[in-house]
C-alpha positions, 0 to 999 in steps of 0.5 A: 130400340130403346130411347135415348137418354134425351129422349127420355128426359124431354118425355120426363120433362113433358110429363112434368109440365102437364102434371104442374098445369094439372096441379094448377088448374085443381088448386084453382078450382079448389080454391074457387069452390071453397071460396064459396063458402058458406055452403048455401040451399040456393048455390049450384055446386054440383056442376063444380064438384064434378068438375072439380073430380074429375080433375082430381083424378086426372091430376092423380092419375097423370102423376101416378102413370105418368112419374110413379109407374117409371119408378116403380117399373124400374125405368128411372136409373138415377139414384137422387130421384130414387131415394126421393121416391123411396122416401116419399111415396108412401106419404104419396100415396096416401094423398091418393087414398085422400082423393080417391075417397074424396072423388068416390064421396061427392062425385055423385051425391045429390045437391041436398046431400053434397053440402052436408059435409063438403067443407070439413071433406074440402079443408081435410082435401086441401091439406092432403093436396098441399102435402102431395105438391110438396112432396111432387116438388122434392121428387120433380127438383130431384128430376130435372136436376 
C-alpha cells in the first residue's frame, strides 16, 4: 500500500528538519574550528576535526538519501521541485566531491600534519558548504511550498 499524499509530505517535511539541524550544527562547528585560527603546535584540533567529519557526512549523507534519492528514484511528481533539482544538482554534487575529500583528507591525519593545510582546506570548505545551503534552500522553498 502506497503512502498518502500527506504522508509523504510530513516524511518530506521530517527530513527537512533534520537536514536543517544538521546543517546548523556543521556551520556551528565550522565555525568554531576556524575560530581558532591561527593554527598553533600546542592546539588539540584532532578531536575537533573528527567530529567536524563526521558531521559532515552525516549532513551529506542525510541530504543525499534522504532529499536527492526521492528524486532521482522518481518518487518526487511535483514538477516546481523538479526543475529546481535538475538545475542544481549538479552544483550539488560537486559540494559533495568537496567534502568527501575534505572528510577523506583530515579524518585521519595526524595532529602535526592536520595543521599543515586545514585553513586553506577550511576556507575552500566554507565556500563550497555556502553554496550547497544556497542551493538546499531553492530546492526545500520549492518543496514546502
Amino acid at each position: 500500500m502506497s503512502a498518502t499524499i500527506n504522508e509523504r509530505r510530513q516524511n518530506t517535511n521530517q527530513i527537512i528538519k533534520e537536514l536543517l539541524e544538521e546543517r546548523r550544527q556543521v556551520w556551528s562547528l565550522y565555525c568554531a574550528i576556524a575560530g581558532m585560527k591561527p593554527f598553533k603546535a600546542e592546539q588539540p584540533l584532532r578531536p575537533k576535526v573528527q567530529e567536524f567529519c563526521q558531521l559532515l557526512i552525516d549532513y551529506i549523507s542525510l541530504g543525499h538519501f534522504g532529499i536527492y534519492q526521492r528524486i532521482i528514484d522518481g518518487t518526487e511528481r511535483r514538477r516546481k521541485v523538479l526543475e529546481t533539482a535538475e538545475n542544481i544538482y549538479p552544483k550539488i554534487a560537486e559540494t559533495t566531491d568537496a567534502a568527501v575529500d575534505f572528510n577523506d583528507k583530515y579524518e585521519t591525519l595526524a595532529e602535526n600534519e592536520l595543521k599543515t593545510h586545514l585553513e586553506d582546506d577550511l576556507s575552500k570548505l566554507g565556500e563550497e558548504l555556502a553554496l550547497r545551503i544556497e542551493l538546499e534552500d531553492q530546492l526545500i522553498s520549492s518543496m514546502i511550498a
